[in-house]
C-alpha positions in Angstrom: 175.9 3.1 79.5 178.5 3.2 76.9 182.4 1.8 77.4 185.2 3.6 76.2 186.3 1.4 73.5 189.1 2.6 71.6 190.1 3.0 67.6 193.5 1.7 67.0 193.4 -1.5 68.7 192.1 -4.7 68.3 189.7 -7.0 70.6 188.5 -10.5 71.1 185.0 -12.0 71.9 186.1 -12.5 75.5 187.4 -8.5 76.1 191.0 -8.3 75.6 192.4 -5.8 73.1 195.7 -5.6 71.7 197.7 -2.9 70.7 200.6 -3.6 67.8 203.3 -1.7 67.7 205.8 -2.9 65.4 206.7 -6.8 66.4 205.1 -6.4 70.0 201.4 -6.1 70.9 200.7 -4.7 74.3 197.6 -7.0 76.1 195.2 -5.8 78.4 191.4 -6.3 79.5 188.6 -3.8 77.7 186.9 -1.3 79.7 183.9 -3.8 79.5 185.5 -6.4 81.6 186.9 -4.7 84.4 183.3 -3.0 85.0 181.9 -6.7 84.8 184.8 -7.5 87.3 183.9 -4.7 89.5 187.2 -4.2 92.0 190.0 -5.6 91.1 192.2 -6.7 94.1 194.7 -9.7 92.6 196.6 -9.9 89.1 198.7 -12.9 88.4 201.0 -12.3 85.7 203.0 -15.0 83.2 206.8 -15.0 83.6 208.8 -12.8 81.0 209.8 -15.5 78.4 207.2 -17.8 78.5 206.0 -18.8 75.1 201.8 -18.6 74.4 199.9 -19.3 71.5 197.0 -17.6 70.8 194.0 -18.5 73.0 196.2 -19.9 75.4 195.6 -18.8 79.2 197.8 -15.4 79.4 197.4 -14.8 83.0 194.7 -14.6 85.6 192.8 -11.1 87.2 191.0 -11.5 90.1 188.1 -9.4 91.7 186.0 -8.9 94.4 183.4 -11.4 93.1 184.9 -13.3 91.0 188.4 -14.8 89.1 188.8 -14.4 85.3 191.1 -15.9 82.7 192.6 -13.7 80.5 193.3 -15.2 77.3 196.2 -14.1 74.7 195.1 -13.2 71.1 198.3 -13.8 69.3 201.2 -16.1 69.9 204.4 -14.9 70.6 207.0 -14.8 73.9 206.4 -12.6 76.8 208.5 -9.8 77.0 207.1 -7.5 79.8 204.5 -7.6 82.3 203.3 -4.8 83.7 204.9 -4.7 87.6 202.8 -2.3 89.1 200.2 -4.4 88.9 201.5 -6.7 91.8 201.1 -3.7 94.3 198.1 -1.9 93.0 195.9 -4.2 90.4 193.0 -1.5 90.9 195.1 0.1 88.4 192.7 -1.6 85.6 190.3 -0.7 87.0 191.0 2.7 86.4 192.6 2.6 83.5 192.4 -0.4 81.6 194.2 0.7 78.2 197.0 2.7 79.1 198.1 2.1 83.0 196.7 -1.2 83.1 197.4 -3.1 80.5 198.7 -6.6 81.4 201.3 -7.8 79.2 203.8 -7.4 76.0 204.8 -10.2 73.7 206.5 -10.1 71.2 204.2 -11.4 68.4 205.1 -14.4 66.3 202.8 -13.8 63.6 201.1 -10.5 62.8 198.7 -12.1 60.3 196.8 -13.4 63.6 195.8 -10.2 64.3 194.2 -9.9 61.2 191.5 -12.0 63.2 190.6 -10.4 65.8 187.9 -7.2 66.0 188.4 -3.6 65.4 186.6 -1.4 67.5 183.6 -1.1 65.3 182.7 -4.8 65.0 183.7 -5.2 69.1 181.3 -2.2 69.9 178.2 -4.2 68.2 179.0 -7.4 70.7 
């Protein structure tokens, strides 16, 4: 089975991608994890402001069988989190890179992204 993995935005070993759009990168969880996680049914999100750097715990997504950490690829200040996640975190589930996506910060150095893997080299992990 193949998962929709998406040119344009950029991933990490541990499923997140990132999507950069200008000074802020949009985080979320790739459509591998949330099929790893199965049902989604919990989302703890970081509080808008909070500084991260990268690899730092973002927030935490919780599933039927099991909690994950979900870390943050770049380092920067949260500026949104994605609210409709409180009420309905099976939102991931369904679509994990354009409903669901988790967070936005506002990126403190776009050379880290540099780092991380485009969809090619994250399709051979």
């Amino acid at each position: 089975m193949t998962h929709d993995v998406r040119d344009g935005l950029k991933y990490t070993k541990t499923h997140e991608w990132v999507k950069l759009t200008g000074a802020k990168a949009k985080i979320g969880i790739t459509d591998h994890a949330q099929e790893e996680l199965t049902d989604i049914v919990f989302v703890e999100l970081p509080t808008v402001g909070k500084e991260v750097k990268k690899g730092d715990e973002l927030c935490v997504v919780e599933s039927v069988k099991s909690v994950s950490e979900v870390y943050t690829p770049v380092s920067g200040k949260v500026v949104a989190v994605n609210t409709k996640l409180d009420d309905s975190p099976e939102i991931i589930n369904g679509s994990p890179y354009d409903d669901g996506w988790l967070v936005e910060i506002e990126v403190k150095d776009k050379s880290e992204v540099n780092t991380l893997l485009d969809a090619a080299a994250y399709k051979k992990l």
